[in-house]
C-alpha positions as semicolon CSV with decimal commas, in nm:
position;residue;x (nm);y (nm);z (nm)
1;X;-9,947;7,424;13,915
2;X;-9,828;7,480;13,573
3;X;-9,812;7,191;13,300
4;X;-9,516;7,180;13,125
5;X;-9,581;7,169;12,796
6;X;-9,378;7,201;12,477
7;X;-9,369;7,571;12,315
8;X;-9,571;7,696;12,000
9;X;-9,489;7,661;11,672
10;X;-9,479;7,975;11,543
11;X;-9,665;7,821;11,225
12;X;-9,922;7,680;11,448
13;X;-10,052;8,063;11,541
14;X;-10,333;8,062;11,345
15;X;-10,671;8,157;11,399
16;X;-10,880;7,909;11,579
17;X;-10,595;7,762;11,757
18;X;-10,690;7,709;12,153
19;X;-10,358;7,824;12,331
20;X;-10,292;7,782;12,697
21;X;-10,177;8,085;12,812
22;X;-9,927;8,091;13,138
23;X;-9,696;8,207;13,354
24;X;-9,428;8,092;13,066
25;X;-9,596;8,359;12,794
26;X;-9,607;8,628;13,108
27;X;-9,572;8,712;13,449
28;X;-9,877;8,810;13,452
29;X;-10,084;8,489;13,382
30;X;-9,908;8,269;13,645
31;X;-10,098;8,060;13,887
32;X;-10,439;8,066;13,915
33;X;-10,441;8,372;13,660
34;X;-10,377;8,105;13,354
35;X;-10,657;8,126;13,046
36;X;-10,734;7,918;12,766
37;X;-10,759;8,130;12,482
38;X;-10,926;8,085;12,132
39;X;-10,710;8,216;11,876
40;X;-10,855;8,540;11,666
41;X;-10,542;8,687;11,528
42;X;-10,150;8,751;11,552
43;X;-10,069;9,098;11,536
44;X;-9,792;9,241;11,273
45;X;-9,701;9,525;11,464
46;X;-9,334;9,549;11,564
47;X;-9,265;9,434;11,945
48;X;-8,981;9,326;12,111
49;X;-8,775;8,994;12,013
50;X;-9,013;8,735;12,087
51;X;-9,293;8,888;12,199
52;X;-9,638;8,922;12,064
53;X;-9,985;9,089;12,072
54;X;-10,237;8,799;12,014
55;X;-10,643;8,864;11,968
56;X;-10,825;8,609;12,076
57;X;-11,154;8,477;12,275
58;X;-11,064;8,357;12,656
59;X;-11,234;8,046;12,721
60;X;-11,403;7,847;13,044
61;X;-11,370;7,513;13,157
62;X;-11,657;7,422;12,875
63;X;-11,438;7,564;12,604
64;X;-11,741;7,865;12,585
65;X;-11,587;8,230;12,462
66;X;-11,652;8,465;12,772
67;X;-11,448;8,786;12,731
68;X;-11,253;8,918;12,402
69;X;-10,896;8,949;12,506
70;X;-10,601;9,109;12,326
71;X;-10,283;8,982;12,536
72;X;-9,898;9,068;12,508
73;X;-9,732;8,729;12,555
74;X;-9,371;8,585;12,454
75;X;-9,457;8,356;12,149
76;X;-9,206;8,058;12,287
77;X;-9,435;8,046;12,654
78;X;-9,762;7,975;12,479
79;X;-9,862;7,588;12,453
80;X;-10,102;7,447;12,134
81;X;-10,384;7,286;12,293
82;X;-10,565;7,240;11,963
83;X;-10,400;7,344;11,625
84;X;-10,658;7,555;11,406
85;X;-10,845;7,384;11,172
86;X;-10,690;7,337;10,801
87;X;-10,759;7,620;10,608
88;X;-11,070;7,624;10,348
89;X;-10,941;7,640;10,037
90;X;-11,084;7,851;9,779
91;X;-11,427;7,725;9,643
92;X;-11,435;7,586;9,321
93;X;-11,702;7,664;9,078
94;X;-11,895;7,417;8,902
95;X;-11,891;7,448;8,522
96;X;-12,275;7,492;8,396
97;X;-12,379;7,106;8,213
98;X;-12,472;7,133;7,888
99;X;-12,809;6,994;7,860
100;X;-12,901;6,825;7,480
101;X;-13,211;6,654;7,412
102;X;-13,214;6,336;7,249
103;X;-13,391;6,289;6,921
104;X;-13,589;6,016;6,913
């Protein structure tokens, strides 16, 4: 049976976002045919209205990657089980201390 669960923010389609994919996303992933999927990437290329290609790593019960998957889904049928992680922001480098000797 499916859980009902409330639609992904578009924002929230990130990499490394775990998305439950179902029969909501596609006919094709209804029933026992639902994945958990690890989010790689969210294609650019032009699709129909609402619809997306999504990269990504399908997942089993232990939350372990077992097959890369690139899947055609409707962006308002996939669920957010786990937002991605903030983003690292860019590394900030560490200004070289001056070293002085005392006089004694």
């Amino acid at each position: 049976m499916t859980r009902h669960l409330p639609p992904a923010d578009p924002a929230a389609l990130r990499p490394g976002a775990i998305l439950l994919v179902d029969g909501c996303a596609s006919p094709q992933f209804g029933g026992e045919r639902t994945l958990m999927l690890r989010l790689v990437s969210v294609s650019d290329q032009p699709t129909y209205a609402g619809w997306v290609w999504l990269t990504g790593y399908q997942l089993d019960g232990r939350g372990d990657a077992v097959a890369r998957r690139e899947l055609y889904v409707q962006r308002g049928g996939l669920h957010v089980q786990r937002p991605a992680p903030p983003p690292v922001g860019p590394v900030q480098q560490q200004r070289p201390v001056a070293r002085t000797r005392a006089r004694a």
